[in-house]
N, C-alpha and C positions, 0 to 999 in steps of 0.2 A: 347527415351530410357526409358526404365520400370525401378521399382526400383525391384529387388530381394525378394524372400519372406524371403533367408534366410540373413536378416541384420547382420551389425556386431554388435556383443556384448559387446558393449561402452557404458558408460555413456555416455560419453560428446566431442562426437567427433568436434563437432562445438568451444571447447576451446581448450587452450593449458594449460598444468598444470605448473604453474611459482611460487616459491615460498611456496611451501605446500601448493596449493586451485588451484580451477580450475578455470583460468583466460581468459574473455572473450577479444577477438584477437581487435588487432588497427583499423582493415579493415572489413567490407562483404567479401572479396575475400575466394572463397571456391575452392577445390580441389576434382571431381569428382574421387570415387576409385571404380574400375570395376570388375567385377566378371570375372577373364580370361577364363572361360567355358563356360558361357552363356552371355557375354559381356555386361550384366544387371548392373545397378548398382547394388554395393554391400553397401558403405556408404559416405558418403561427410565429409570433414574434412575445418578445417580453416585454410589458406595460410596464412602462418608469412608475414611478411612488416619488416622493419627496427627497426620500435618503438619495434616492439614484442623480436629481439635478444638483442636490448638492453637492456629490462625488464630483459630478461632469464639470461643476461649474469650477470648483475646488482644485481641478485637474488644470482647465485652460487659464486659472488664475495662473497657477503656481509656474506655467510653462510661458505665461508671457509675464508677469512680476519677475523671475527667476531662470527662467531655460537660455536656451542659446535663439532660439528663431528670431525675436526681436532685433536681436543684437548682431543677424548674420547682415554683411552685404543683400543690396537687394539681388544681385549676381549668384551670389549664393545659394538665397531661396529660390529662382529664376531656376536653375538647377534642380531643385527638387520638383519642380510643376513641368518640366519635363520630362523628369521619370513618371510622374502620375498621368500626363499625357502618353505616354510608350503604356504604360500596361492599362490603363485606360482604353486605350484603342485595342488591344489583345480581349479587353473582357465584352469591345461594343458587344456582341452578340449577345452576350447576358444580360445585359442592358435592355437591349432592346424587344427579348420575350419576355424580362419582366414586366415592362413600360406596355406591352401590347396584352397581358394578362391581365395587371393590377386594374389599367384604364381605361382599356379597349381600343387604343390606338392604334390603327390598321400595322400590321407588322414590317411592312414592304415601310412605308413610312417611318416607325420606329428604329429599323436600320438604317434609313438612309442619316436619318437625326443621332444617332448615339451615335455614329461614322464623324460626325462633323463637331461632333462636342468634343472630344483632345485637341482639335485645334485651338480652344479658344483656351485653354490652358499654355498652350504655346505661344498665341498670343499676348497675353499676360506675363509671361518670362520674356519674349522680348521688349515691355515695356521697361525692364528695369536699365538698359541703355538710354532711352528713349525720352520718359518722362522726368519731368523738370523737378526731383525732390527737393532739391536745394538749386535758390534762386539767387542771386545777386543784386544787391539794392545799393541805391545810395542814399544811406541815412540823413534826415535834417540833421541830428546830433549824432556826433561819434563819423568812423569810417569807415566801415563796412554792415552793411546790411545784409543779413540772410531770412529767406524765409525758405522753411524748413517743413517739411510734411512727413509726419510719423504717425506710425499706425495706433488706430482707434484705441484698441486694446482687445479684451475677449468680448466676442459675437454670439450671439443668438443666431442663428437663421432658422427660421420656420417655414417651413417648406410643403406646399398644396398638394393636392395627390394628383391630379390631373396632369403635371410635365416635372414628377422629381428629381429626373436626371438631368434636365435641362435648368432648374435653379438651382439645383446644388453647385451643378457648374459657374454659373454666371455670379453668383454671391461666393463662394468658395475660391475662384481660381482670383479676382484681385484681392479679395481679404488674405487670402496666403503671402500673394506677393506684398503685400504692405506692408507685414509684418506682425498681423493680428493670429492669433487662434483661435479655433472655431469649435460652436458644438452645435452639431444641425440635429433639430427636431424634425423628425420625419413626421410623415402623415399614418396616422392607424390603418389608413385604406391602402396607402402606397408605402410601404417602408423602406420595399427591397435597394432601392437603388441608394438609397443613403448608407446600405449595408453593404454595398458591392463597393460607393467609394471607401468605406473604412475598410475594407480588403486591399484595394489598392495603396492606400497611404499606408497601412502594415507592410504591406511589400515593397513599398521604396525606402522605406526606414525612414519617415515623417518622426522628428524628435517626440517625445512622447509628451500626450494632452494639448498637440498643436490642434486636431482635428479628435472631434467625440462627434459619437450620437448614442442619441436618445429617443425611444419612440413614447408616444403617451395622447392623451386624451384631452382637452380643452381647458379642464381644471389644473391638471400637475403642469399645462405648459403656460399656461399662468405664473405658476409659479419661477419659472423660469423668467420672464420678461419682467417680474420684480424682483428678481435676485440681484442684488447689491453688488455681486462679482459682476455682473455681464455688464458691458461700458457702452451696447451697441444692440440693437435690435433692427435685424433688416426680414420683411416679412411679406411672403406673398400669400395673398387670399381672398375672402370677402371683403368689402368696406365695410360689412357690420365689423368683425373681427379685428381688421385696422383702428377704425373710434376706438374700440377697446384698450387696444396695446399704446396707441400714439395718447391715451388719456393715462393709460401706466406709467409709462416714459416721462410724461409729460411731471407727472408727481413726482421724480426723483431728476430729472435732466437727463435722463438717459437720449441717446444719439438715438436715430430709427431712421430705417426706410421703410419705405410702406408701395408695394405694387398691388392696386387692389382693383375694385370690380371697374364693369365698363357695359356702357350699351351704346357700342359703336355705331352711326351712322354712315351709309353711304347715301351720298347724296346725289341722284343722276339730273344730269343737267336733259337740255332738251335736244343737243345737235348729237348726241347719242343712242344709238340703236338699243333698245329695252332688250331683246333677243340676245345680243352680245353682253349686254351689263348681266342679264338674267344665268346666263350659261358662268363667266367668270365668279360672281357671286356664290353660287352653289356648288363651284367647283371647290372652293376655299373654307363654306358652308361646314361640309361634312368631317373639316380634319378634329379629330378627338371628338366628332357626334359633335360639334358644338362647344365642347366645354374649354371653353378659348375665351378666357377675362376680354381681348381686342379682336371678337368675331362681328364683322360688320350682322347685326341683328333688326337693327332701322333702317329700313329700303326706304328714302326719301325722293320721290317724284311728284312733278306738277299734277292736276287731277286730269289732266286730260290724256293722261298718258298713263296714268293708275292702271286700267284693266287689262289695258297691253302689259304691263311689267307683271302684272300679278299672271297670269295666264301662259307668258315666258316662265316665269318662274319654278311655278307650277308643274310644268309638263318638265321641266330641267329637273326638280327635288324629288318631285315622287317617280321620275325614271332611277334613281338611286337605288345601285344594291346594297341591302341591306343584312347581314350576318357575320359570320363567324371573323375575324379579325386574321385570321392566319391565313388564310383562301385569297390567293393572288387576286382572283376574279371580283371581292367583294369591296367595296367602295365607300360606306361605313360601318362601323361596331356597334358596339355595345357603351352605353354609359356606364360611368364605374361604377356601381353599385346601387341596389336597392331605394335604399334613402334620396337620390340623385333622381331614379325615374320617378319616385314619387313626386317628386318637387317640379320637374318638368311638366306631370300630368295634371298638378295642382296648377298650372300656369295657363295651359291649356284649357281647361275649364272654366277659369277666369275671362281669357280670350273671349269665349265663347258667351259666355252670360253678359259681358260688360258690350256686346253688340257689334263684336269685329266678324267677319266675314271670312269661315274656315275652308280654305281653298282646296286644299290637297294637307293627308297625314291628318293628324292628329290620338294617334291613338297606337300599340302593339300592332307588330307585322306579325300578323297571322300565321305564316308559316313558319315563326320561333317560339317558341313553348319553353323555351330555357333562355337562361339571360335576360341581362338589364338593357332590350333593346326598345327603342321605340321610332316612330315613321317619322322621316323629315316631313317639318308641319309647315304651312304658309299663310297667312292671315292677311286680308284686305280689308280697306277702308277703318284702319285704325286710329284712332285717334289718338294723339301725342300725349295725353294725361291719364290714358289707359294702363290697366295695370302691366300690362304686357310690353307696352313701351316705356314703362319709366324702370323697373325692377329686370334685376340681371337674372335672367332665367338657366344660364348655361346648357344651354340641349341646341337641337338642332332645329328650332323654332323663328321663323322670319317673322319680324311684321312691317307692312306694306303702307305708308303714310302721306297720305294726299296731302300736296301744299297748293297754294295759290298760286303761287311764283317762284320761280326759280333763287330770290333774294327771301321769301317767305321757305323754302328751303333749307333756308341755311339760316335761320330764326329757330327753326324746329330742329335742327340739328343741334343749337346749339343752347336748347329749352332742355338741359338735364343734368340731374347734379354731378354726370359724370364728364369724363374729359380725356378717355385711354388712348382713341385711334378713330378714326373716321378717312372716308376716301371720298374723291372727285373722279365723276366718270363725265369727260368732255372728251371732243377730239382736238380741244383746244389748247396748247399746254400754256399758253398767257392766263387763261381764265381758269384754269386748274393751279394757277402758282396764287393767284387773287384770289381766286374759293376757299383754297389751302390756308392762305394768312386770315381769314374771316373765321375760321373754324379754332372752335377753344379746344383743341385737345394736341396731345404728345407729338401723337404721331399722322400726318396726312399721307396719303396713298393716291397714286393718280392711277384710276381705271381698272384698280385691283384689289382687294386685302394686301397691304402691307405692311409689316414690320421689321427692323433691324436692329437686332442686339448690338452686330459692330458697329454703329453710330450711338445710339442710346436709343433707351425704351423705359416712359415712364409715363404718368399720367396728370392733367390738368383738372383741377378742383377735388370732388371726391374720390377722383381715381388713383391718388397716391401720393407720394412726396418723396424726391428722389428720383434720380435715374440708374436704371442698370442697363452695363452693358458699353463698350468700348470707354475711352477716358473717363468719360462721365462717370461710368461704376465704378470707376477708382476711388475719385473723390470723396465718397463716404465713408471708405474705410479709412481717412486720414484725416487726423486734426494737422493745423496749419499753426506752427509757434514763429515767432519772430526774434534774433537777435541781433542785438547790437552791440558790436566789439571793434574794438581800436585799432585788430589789425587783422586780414585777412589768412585763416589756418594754412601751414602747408597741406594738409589732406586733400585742402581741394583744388590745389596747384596755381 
């Protein structure tokens, strides 16, 4: 294996940052991280061991038991998430070749997304005006009432490899402002960007053991999520991985959020053009190849309207280019790694033997020989208890599911134990707002893939617990205490 010319843009990828400094790891054990285009290496990182979580954990104890961050105004800390936005934006472009190397997230896309992520840090620092910490009540007994929101305590955040930059942000920037410290576990596949932000929090002068990371493996971050210092686990990933961690938590009372799998339905009504739903669908299809936990993956239409959609579809996914991720002209990547296309092709196979009807793709674009890429697939005449429709496959893999009815529709859309995101494609927006409230999941979309962090983004049934993202993502990192005192403090005028 070659090493890449284009390295990642790390100081110190062989430490883990613990403490405010860059702290050299318990072990030699390294973490090879692969360029998913050209399966080159890209950079080596150091594998935690035990000694290393308990350093980290040991670190954001002591600096929220003891440091000043808890105890600062939230104006204060508001302040520092501003600097980390200012040099944050200075480093998007590192950001953003990491994010299109590690992932294979088209790179025009990974700039335009690491451009917009220091806003939501900014965001977050203006909340500390804004949101209600301290409430004013009138007590049955006594005279004054407060209910009072402080922060969790130290965080866990475990973080996917498919959009790193983008949940470190979104878990990192209100757990800062609450008043929590954090140690994010990075992903072995994706590290770099939970290394770029402990660069950045080095160079704003983040009091020390407010923010740690740690990279490691499934087992050592085990250990982390029953570590007896950490007060909070917020986790995106698999819902296998989720049961896992929310049945740990659940053993000692630990806090948790959980943003986990999804097999998004869109569900096209009948006064909708299949051409049009077909083109938007597969336009949104291809971002990160698929691997998008709320990628609508269940194209739900009446049968009579089945061969039309599949046949749009069709001629829309496999017009898609396919390669290199830096090349303006190309349209999707590569999956991140090995393991990933194996998994997708294992699904595909599946597809196939359980009797679904392989439209377009299925298999390696012939004219790449290097990289974890594979063909936008599309599958008809699925049936809803198929393996392909009920398991999250993450690739660029449709399938196509005939309903009876357009209310039989929305039965099958809502036959899975998932709940992340789903859409309505009418031109009706009354029976797009009815379809919407009928549909068990987070997030509804009318006529599009959508999602919005700045409202909240979370999932109903097995898709998570918890919301991130605008107020909503506050609230997790804050316990809510109640007092009652006989007379109202001058501090809060």
């Amino acid at each position: 294996m070659t090493t890449s010319s284009a390295n990642a843009p790390l100081m110190h990828p062989d430490h883990f940052f613990i403490d405010g400094e860059w702290a050299k790891p318990s072990s030699t054990a390294k973490i090879d991280v692969i360029n998913s285009a050209t399966e080159e290496l890209f950079t080596r990182v150091a594998e935690a061991q035990e000694a290393d979580v308990n350093r980290a954990v040991a670190a954001a104890r002591r600096a929220f038991d003891h440091g000043p961050w808890p105890r600062m105004t939230h104006a204060e800390r508001a302040g520092y998430l501003r600097a980390i936005a200012r040099e944050f934006r200075a480093r998007s472009g590192d950001l953003a070749r990491i994010w299109t190397t590690e992932s294979g997230l088209i790179n025009g896309t990974a700039t335009d997304l690491a451009a917009f992520l220091p806003g939501v840090y900014e965001y977050y620092a203006g909340l500390a005006d804004t949101f209600p910490f301290v409430e004013e009540h009138k007590p049955r007994i006594g005279n004054v009432g407060l209910l009072v929101r402080e922060p969790v305590g130290v965080v866990a955040a475990i973080i996917p490899w498919n959009a790193p930059g983008s949940m470190i942000t979104w878990k990192c920037a209100p757990a800062l402002l609450a008043g929590c410290t954090v140690i994010v576990k990075a992903s072995p596949e994706a590290p770099g960007a939970a290394y770029l932000m402990a660069e950045v929090c080095q160079k704003v002068g983040l009091p020390p053991g407010v923010f740690n990371i740690l990279t490691a493996e499934r087992e050592v971050s085990e250990l982390l999520v029953r570590h007896p210092g950490v007060d909070k686990v917020t986790f995106t990933g698999s819902t296998a991985a989720g049961r896992r961690i929310a049945s740990i938590c659940g053993e000692r009372i630990a806090r948790c959020t959980l943003e986990l799998g999804g097999k998004s339905a869109g569900v096209i009504l009948d006064d909708y053009d299949v051409g049009t739903a077909a083109k938007t669908i597969v336009d949104r299809a291809t971002f990160l190849t698929g691997q998008v936990c709320s990628s609508l993956t269940r194209i739900i239409v009446t049968r009579k309207r089945h061969d039309a959609l599949v046949d749009a579809l069709s001629a829309s996914f496999s017009a898609v280019k396919v390669g290199d991720p830096h090349d303006p002209a190309i349209q999707m990547g590569p999956l991140a790694m090995s393991r990933q296309r194996d998994r997708v092709e294992g699904y595909i196979a599946k597809g196939k033997a359980e009797g679904a009807t392989l439209a377009t793709g299925g298999g390696r674009p012939a004219h790449l020989n290097r990289g974890f890429f594979i063909e936008p697939t599309v599958f008809g005449n699925v049936d809803n208890h198929a393996t392909i429709a009920r398991e999250e496959i993450f690739g660029p893999v449709l399938s196509v599911i005939p309903a009876e009815s357009e209310a039989d529709a929305v039965e099958i859309a809502n036959d899975t134990i998932y709940g992340l995101n789903a859409s309505v494609f009418t031109n009706d927006v009354e029976r797009a707002y009815t379809t919407a409230r009928r549909l068990r999941s987070g997030t509804v979309g009318h006529n599009s893939f959508r999602t919005d962090f700045t409202i909240a983004f979370g999932g109903f049934k097995q898709s998570g617990i918890g919301r991130e993202g605008g107020t909503e993502g506050l609230l997790p990192f804050l316990e809510s205490k109640t007092l009652i005192l006989d007379g109202k403090p001058s501090s809060l005028g």
